[in-house]
C-alpha positions in Angstrom: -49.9 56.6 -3.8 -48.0 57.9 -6.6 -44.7 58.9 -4.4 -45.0 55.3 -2.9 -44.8 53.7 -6.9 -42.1 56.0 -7.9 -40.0 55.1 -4.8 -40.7 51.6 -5.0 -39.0 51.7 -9.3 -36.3 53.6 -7.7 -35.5 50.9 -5.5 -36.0 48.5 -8.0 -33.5 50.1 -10.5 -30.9 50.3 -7.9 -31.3 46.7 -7.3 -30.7 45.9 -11.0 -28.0 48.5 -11.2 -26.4 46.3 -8.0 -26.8 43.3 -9.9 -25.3 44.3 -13.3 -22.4 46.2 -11.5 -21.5 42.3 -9.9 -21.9 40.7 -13.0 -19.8 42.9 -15.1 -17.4 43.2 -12.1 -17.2 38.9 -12.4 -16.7 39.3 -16.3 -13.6 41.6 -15.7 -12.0 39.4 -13.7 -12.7 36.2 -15.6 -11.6 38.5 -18.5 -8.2 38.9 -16.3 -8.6 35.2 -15.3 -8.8 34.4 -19.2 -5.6 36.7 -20.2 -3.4 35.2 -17.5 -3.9 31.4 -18.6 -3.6 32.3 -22.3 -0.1 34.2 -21.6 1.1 31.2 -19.4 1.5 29.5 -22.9 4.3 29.8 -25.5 2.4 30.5 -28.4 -1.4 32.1 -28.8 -3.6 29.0 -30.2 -6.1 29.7 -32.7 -9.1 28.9 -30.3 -7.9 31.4 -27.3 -6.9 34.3 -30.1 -10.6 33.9 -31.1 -11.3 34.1 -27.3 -8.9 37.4 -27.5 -9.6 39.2 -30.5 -12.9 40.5 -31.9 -11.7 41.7 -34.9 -8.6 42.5 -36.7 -7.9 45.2 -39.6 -5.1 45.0 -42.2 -4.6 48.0 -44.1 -1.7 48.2 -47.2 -0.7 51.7 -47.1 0.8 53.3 -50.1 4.7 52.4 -49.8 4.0 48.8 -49.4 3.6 49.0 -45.8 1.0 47.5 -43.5 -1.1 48.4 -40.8 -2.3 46.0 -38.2 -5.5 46.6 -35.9 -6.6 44.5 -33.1 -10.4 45.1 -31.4 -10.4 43.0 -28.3 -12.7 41.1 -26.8 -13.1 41.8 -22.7 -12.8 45.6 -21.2 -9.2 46.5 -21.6 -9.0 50.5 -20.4 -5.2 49.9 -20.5 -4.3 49.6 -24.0 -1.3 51.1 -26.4 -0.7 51.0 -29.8 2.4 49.5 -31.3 4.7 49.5 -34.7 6.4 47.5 -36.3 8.8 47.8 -39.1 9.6 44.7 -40.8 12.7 44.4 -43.6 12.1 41.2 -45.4 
């Protein structure tokens, strides 16, 4: 009886598993969805870079310079960092 209850959790974790691999998989792709509108525009409104962006750092480094990080919201596995130097 024991062999039958252990099979029968299997089963039911792969079902979940199933379910939360679609789910994710529909997040991604409104994710994608979501990226595509907000590029279509000229200009990143304050509303869809809260939609972007998670969280941004700002770091002064010792010559004056800054350092800018963006944390994104969504699953980018893609991603690059970039400079850039800016002579006022």
């Amino acid at each position: 009886m024991l062999l039958l209850a252990e099979l029968t959790q299997k089963i039911e974790d792969c079902r979940k598993f199933d379910e939360l691999s679609k789910k994710r998989r529909d997040e991604l792709m409104s994710t994608a969805e979501l990226l595509d509108e907000v590029l279509l525009e000229p200009y990143i409104s304050d509303a869809n870079m809260r939609l972007l962006v998670r969280k941004v750092t700002v770091h002064e480094n010792e010559d004056g310079s800054l350092d800018v990080s963006l944390e994104f919201n969504g699953d980018f596995k893609d991603s690059s960092s970039v400079c850039f130097e800016i002579n006022e």
